[in-house]
N, C-alpha and C positions, 0 to 999 in steps of 0.2 A: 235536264237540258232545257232551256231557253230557245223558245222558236218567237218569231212572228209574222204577221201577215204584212204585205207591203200590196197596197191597193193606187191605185194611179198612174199616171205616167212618172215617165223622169224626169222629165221637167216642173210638175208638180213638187219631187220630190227637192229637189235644187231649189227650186224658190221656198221651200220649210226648211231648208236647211242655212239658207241664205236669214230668213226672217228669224231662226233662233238664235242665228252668231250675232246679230244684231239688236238681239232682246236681252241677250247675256250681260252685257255688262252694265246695263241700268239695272236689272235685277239683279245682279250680284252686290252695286251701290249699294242699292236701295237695303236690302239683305244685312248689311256692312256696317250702315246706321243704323237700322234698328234692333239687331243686334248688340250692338256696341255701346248699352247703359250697362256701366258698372255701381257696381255701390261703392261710396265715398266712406270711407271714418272718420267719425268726430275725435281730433286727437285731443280738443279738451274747451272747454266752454267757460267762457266769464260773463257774468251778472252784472248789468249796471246798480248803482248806487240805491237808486228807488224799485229795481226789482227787477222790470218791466222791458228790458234788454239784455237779449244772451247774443253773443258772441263767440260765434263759433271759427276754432283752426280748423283744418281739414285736410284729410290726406289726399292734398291734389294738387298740383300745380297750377297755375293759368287755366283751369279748367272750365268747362260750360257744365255748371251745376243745377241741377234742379233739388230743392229744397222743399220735402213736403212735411208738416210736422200737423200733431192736435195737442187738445187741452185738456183735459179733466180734474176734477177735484181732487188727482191725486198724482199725476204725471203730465210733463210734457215730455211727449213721444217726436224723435227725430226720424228721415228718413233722407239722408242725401246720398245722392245719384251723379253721376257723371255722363252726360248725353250726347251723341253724335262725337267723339271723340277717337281717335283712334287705339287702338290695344296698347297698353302700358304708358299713355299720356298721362295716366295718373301717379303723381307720388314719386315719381323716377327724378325727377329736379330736388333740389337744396331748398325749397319754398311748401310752403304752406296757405292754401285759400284760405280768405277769410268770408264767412256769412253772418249779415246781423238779423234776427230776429225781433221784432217788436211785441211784447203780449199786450194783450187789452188789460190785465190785471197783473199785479206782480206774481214775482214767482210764489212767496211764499216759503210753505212748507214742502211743496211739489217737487218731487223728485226729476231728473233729467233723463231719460232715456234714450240710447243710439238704437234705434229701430234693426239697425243694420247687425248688429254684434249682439242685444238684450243687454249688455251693459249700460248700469247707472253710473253717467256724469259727473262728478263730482268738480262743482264750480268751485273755478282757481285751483284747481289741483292737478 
């Protein structure tokens, strides 16, 4: 069993209960967005000409993307997010986002990696 103590008046208690119906629903917002980053898939990525541009589709529609990616001498590592959005905004339309990346150096021999999945990119495929 569940008990507790209630110390104060009643009218104490009506003004906490009045101050929590009134905090609810900024908290519950607030809660709503930050909550609500999903992860994005890269449905497939192209290489510009000189290297140095990947182009990426994305399972999102009109979406607010955050795109974070690194480099190393052996990969570029992808990680896209979908932020502040609401549940199922992604992917549910007939469209595809598109995101361009710029490298400082070309791709190379560097493989592509979805951060999100551990699957390798295979550009133009």
């Amino acid at each position: 069993m569940i008990g507790y103590v209630v110390t104060g008046s009643y009218h104490q208690g009506v003004k906490l209960r009045i101050f929590i119906k009134a905090l609810l629903p900024a908290l519950a917002l607030t809660v709503l967005l930050s909550a609500c980053s999903s992860p994005v898939t890269i449905l497939g990525v192209g290489v510009s000409v000189d290297g140095t541009v990947l182009k990426l589709s994305l399972s999102a529609c009109n979406a607010n993307v955050t795109v974070d990616y690194s480099v190393d001498d052996e990969a570029v590592m992808i990680l896209v997010q979908e932020r502040g959005s609401f549940i199922g905004s992604g992917g549910d339309d007939d469209c595809a986002d598109e995101y361009t990346i710029v490298l400082d150096e070309p791709l190379g021999d560097r493989v592509v990696i979805d951060e999100q999945t551990g699957q390798q990119l295979v550009p133009g495929g």
